[in-house]
N, C-alpha and C positions, 0 to 999 in steps of 0.2 A: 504493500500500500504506500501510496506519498505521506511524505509527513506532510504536517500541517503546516510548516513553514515554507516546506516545496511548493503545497498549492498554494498559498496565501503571493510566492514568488510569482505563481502562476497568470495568476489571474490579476495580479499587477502588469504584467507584462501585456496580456492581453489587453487591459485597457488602456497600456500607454500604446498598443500597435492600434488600436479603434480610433485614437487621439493621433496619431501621424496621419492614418489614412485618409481621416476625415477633413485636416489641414492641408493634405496633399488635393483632395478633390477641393476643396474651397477655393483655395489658392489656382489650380488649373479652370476655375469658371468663373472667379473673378480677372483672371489674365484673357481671358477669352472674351469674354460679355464686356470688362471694362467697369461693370456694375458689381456693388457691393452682394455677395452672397444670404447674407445675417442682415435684412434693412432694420430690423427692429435696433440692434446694435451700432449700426451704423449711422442712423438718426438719432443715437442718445434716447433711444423710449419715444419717441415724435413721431407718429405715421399719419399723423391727420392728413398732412400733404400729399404724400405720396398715395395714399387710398384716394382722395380728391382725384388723381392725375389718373392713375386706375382705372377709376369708372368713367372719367372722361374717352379716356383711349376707347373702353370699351362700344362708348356710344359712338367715337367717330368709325369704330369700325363698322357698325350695323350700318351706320351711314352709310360707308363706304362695299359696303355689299349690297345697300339697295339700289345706291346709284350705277352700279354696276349691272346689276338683272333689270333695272329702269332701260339703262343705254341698249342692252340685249332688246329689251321688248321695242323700243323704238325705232331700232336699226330694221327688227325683222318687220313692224311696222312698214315701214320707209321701202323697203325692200320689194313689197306687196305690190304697193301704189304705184313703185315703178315698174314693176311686171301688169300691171294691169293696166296703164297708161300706155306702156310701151305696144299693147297687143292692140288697144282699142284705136291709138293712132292709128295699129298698121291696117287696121280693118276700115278707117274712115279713109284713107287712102284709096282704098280697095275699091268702096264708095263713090268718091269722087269721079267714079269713073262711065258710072254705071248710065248717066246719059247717052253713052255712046255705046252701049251694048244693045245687040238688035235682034238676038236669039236667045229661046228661051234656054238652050243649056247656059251660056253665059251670065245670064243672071242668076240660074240657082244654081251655080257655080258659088258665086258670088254672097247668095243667099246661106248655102252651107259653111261657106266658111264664117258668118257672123253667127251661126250654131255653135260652130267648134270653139270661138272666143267668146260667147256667153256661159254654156258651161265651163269651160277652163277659168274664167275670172268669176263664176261664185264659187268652184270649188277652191279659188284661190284667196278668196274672202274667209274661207271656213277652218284657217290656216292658224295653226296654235302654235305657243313657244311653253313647252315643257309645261303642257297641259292646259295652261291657260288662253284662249281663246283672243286673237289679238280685236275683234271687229262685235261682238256681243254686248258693249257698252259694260257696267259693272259685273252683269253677271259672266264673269270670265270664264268658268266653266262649263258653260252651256255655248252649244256649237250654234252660230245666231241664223246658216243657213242648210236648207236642206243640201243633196247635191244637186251640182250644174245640170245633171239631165231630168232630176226629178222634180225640180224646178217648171225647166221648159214641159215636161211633161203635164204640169198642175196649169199653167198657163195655157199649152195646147187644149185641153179639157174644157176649162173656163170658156174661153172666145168662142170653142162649136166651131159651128156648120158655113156654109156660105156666105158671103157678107160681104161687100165694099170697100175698097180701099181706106174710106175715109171712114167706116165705121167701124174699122180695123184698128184704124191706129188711134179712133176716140179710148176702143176696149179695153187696149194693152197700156195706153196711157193710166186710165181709170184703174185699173188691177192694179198697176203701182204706183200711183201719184194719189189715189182716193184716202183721206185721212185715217179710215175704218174701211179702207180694202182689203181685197183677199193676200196680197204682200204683206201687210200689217198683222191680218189675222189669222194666216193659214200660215204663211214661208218664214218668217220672221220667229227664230225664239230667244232672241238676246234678252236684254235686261230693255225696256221702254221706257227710263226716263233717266236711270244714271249713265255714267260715263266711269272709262278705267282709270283710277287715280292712285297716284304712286309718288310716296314722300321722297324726296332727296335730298333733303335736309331739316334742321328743327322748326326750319317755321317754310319751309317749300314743299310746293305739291306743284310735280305735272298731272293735268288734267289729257288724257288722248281723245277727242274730243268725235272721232268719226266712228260711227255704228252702220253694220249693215245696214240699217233701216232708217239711213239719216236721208238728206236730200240729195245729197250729191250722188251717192250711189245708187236709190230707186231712180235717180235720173239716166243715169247712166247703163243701170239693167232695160229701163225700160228702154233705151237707144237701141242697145243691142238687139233685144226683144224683138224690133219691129223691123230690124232689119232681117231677123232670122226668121220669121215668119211670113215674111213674103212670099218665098215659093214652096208653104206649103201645103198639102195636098187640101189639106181639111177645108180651110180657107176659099180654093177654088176660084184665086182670082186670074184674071187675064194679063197677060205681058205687060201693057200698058199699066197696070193696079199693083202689081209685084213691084216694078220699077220706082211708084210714086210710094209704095212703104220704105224701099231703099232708100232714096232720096229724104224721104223725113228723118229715118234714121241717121242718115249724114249729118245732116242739118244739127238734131238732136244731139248726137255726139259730139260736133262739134263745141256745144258749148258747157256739156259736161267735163269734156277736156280741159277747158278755162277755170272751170270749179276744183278737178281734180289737182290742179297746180297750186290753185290756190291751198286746197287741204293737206298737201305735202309742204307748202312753202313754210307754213303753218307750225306742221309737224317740225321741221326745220329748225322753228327757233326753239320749239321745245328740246330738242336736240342738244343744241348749244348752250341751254340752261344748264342741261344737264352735267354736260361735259365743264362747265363754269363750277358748278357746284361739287363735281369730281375733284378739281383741282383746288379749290379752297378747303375741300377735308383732306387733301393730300398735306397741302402747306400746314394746315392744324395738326394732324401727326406728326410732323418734321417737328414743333413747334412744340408739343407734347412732350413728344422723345428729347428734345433736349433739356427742356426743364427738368426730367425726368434722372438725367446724366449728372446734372449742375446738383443732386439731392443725392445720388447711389451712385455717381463714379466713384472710383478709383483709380490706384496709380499701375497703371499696366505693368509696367516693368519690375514694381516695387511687387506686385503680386505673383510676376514670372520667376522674383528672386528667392518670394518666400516657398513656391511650388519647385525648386531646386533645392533649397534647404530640406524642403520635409522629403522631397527624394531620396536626398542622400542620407538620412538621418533609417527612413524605413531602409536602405539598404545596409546600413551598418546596422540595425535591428534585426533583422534577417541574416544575417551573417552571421550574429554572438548565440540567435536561438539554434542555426543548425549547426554550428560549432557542441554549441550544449547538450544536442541530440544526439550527438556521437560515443555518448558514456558507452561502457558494456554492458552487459546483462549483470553481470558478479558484486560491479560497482553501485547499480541501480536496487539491488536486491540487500545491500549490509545496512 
């Protein structure tokens, strides 16, 4: 058995090697960090400030992570509007043209492909960034349109049978321009009266302010609408009747293009807020962390010198225990 003064040896040793290692680790993360390891001791008992600085940091970083998933939702926003702008130019192009078409494949030529960019821009409306729905107004979880074909499909249904050019394009207008129309009450499930809003700072809020079911867009569905409906069958109108829905729809388009500029120019400075308001809680962190250094620095070097003392100190510690451990069995046994 040890005697008593062997453990008693023992378990000194033990806790002066727990008192190196732990000066050895202090010492290597104050040389590192530059900041005090112990702030309670470092501040003399005083942590009011530094707890202040604390929970500052903390809030600027929530900041700084909404402003961040804010700029993501705006970008993909932005992103949209020029996909959808970019497509409906190319359709009013298309358009423009259609006076000088004088057979009927050329027109519903013409007529299909404003099919193909009406569904592709609601299903491009319907368009979420990690779950959240960028066009629903508040309620960002709920998808605000059906899809682009089942759309056109709910709108082919409604209009029927034979009809008129001009009582064509009264329909499609009325389906989605009417305040309590079937777009409003049937196609439509976003949120009807808020808007998506998103803090970027303590007293800021971007508002995104366009919903599927705002004006600019039923302006714009119904352009497209009325150009994709021209040459179809249900409808039954004559070349001369096809041509004058195309033409309105040009028309039409045209100046929901003017709107759509406007609502991304819009978008635009909400953008720039953003990115303004990024860079004022970057400089407040900078700003943070240093007050923070000026409280719990330390002296690098003086702390690189002390993590070489207790180095060498644990390795002369380490050297006298396995020197010690070399007794024999005969010597260890008297």
């Amino acid at each position: 058995m040890r005697a008593i003064g062997d453990l008693a040896t023992f378990m000194l040793s033990k806790q002066f090697q727990a008192r190196l290692r732990m000066s050895a680790e202090t010492a290597a993360e104050e040389a590192t960090t530059g900041l005090a390891k112990n702030r309670i001791k470092h501040l003399g008992g005083s942590s009011l400030a530094i707890s202040l600085l604390d929970r500052k940091t903390q809030l600027l970083e929530q900041h700084q992570r909404g402003n961040a998933e804010t700029a993501v939702f705006a970008s993909a926003t932005q992103s949209i509007l020029q996909r959808v702008q970019d497509q409906s130019g190319a359709l009013a192009k298309n358009l423009s043209l259609v006076s000088q078409l004088n057979s009927t494949p050329e027109v519903k030529a013409v007529s299909d492909s404003a099919v193909l960019a009406f569904v592709d821009i609601v299903n491009a409306l319907n368009a979420d960034v990690a779950g959240r729905f960028l066009f629903s107004g508040a309620a960002t979880n709920t998808r605000p349109l059906p899809s682009g074909q089942a759309l056109m499909d709910m709108l082919r249904a409604d209009i029927g049978g034979p009809v008129s050019a001009d009582v064509a394009i009264s329909a499609i207008e009325s389906w989605f321009k009417a305040p309590n129309g079937p777009f409003v009450t049937m196609a439509y499930s976003g949120s009807a009266t808020g808007f998506a809003q998103r803090a970027i700072g303590p007293d800021q809020t971007v508002i995104f302010g366009l919903r599927a079911d705002g004006e600019t867009v039923r302006d714009l569905l119904s352009a497209l609408a009325t150009a994709a409906l021209a040459s179809d069958d249900a409808l039954g109108l004559a070349l001369t009747e096809q041509k004058k829905l195309l033409l309105q729809g040009h028309s039409d388009l045209l100046q929901a293009d003017r709107a759509l500029t406007e609502e991304r120019a819009g978008l635009g400075l909400s953008e720039a807020m953003i990115d303004a308001s990024r860079n004022a809680t970057d400089i407040e962190l900078d700003r943070v962390s240093m007050d923070r250094v000026s409280l719990l620095g330390v002296d690098q070097f003086e702390a690189a010198s002390e993590f070489e003392a207790a180095q060498q100190q644990l390795e002369v510690f380490y050297r006298i225990a396995a020197r010690q451990s070399r007794v024999s069995l005969a010597e260890y046994l008297r």
